[in-house]
C-alpha positions as CSV (number, residue, x, y, z in Angstrom):
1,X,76.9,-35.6,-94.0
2,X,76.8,-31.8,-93.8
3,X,73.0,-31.2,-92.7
4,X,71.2,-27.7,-93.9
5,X,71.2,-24.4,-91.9
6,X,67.9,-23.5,-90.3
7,X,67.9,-19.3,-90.4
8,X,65.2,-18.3,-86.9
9,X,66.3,-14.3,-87.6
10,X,69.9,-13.5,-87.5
11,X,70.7,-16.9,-85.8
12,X,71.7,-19.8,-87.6
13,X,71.5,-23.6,-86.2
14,X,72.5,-27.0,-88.3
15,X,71.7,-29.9,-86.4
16,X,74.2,-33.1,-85.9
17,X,72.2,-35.1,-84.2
18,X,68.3,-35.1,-84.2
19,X,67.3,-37.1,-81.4
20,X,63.9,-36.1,-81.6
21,X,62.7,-39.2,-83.5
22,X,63.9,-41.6,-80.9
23,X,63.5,-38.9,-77.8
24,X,67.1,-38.8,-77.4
25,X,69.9,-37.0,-77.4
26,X,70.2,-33.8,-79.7
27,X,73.0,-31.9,-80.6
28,X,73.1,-28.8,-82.9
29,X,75.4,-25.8,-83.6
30,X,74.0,-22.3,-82.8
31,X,75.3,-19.2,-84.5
32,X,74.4,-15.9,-82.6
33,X,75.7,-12.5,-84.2
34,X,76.2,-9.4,-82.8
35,X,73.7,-8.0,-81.8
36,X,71.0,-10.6,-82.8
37,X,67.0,-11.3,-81.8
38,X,67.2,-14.0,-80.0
39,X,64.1,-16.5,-78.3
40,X,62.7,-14.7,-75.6
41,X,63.1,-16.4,-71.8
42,X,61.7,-19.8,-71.4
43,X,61.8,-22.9,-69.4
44,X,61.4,-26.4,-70.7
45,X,58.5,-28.8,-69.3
46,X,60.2,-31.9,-71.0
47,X,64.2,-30.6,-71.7
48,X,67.3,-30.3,-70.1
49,X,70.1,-28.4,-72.2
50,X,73.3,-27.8,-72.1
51,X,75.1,-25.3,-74.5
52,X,79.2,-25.1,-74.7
53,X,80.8,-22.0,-76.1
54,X,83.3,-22.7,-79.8
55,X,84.1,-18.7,-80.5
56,X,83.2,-15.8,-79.2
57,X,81.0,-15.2,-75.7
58,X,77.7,-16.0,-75.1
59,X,75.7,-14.1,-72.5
60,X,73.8,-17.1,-70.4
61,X,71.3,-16.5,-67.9
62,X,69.6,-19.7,-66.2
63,X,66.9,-18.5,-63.0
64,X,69.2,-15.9,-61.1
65,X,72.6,-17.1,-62.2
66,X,73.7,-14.9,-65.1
67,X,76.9,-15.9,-66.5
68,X,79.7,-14.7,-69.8
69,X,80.8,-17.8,-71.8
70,X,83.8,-17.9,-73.4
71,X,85.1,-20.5,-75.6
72,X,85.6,-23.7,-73.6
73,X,83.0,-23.1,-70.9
74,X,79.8,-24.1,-70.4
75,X,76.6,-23.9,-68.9
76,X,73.5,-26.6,-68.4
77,X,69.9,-25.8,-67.8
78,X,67.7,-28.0,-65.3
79,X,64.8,-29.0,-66.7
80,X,62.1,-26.1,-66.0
81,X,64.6,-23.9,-65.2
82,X,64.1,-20.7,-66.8
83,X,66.9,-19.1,-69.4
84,X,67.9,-16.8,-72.0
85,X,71.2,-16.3,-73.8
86,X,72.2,-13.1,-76.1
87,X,75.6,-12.2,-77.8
88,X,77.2,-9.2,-75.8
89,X,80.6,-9.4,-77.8
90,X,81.7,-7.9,-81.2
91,X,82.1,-11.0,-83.1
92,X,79.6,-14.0,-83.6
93,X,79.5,-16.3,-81.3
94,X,79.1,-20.7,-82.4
95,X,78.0,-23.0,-79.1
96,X,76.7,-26.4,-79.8
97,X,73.4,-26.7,-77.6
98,X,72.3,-30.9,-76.5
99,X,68.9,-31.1,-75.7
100,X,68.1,-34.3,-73.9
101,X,65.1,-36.0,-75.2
102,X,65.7,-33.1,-78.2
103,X,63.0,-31.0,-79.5
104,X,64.2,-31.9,-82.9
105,X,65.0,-29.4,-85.8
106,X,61.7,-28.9,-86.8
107,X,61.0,-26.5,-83.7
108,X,63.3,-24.3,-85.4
109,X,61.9,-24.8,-88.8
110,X,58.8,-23.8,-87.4
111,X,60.0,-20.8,-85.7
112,X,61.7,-19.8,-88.3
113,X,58.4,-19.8,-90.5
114,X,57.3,-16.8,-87.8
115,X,60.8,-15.1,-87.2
116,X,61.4,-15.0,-90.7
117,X,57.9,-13.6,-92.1
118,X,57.6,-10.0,-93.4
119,X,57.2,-7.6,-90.2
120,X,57.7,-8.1,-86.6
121,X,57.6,-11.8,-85.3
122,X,53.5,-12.1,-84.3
123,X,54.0,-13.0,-80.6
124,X,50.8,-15.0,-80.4
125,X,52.1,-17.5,-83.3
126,X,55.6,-17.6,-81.9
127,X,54.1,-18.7,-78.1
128,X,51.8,-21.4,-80.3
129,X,54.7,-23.5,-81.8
130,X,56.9,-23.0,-78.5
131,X,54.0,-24.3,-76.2
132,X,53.0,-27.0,-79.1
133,X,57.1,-28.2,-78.3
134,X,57.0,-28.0,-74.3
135,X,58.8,-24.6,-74.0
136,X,57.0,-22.6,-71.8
137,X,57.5,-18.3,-72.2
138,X,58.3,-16.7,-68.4
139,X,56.3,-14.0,-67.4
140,X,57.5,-10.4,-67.6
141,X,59.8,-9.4,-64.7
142,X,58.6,-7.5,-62.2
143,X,60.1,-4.2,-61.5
144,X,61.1,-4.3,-57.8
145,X,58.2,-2.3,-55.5
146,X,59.6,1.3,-54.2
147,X,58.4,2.4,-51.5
148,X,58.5,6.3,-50.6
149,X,59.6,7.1,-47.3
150,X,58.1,11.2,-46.1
């Protein structure tokens, strides 16, 4: 059964397995073009994740370890762990993300319902539907202190 295509922005996911039902496993394909908004860094109170590169490379950051995926590799995210990916290549690139327990593809339909409206994203709304599915937005990075020597 070929399941729909959820559009958040430029990304595309189609779930194959929804595991959020039955608080199991989920497994869906992600789609991230060139260039591409993508969900801003977040932990998970409730997740862990794992994502495996198909095509392309897929720029993967989880706490301090920032890595370039290419097809084959990989890349897992502790539970609480804080991460971000983006698309640094010139083609798109297709990962299939499991969450265990999943979120389930209604978080995307949901986000998509903000990404996608007329305008910039409204922040506030987007934070509401990721705190309402355990994901918890990091705080703004600090820029490191200088100190001036005379």
């Amino acid at each position: 059964m070929r399941r729909e295509i959820v559009r958040v922005g430029q990304m595309e996911i189609r779930y194959l397995v929804d595991g959020a039902q039955e608080g199991g496993l989920g497994l869906f394909e992600l789609k991230v073009p060139v260039g591409a908004h993508v969900p801003p860094p977040h932990s998970h109170s409730s997740n862990e994740e794992c994502v495996y590169v198909l095509e392309g490379v897929l720029r993967y950051s989880v706490d301090d370890e920032t890595r370039d995926l290419k097809p084959g590799e990989w890349m897992s995210t502790p539970r609480g762990s804080v991460h971000h990916f983006s698309n640094p290549g010139d083609e798109t690139t297709r990962a299939l993300v499991m969450l265990t327990p999943d979120i389930g593809e209604q978080f995307f339909r949901d986000v998509g319902v903000v990404a996608n409206a007329d305008g910039p994203p409204d922040r506030a709304k987007l934070v509401e539907v990721m705190t309402r599915y355990g994901l918890v937005p990091a705080p703004p990075k600090q820029a490191p202190h200088m100190e001036t020597v005379s």
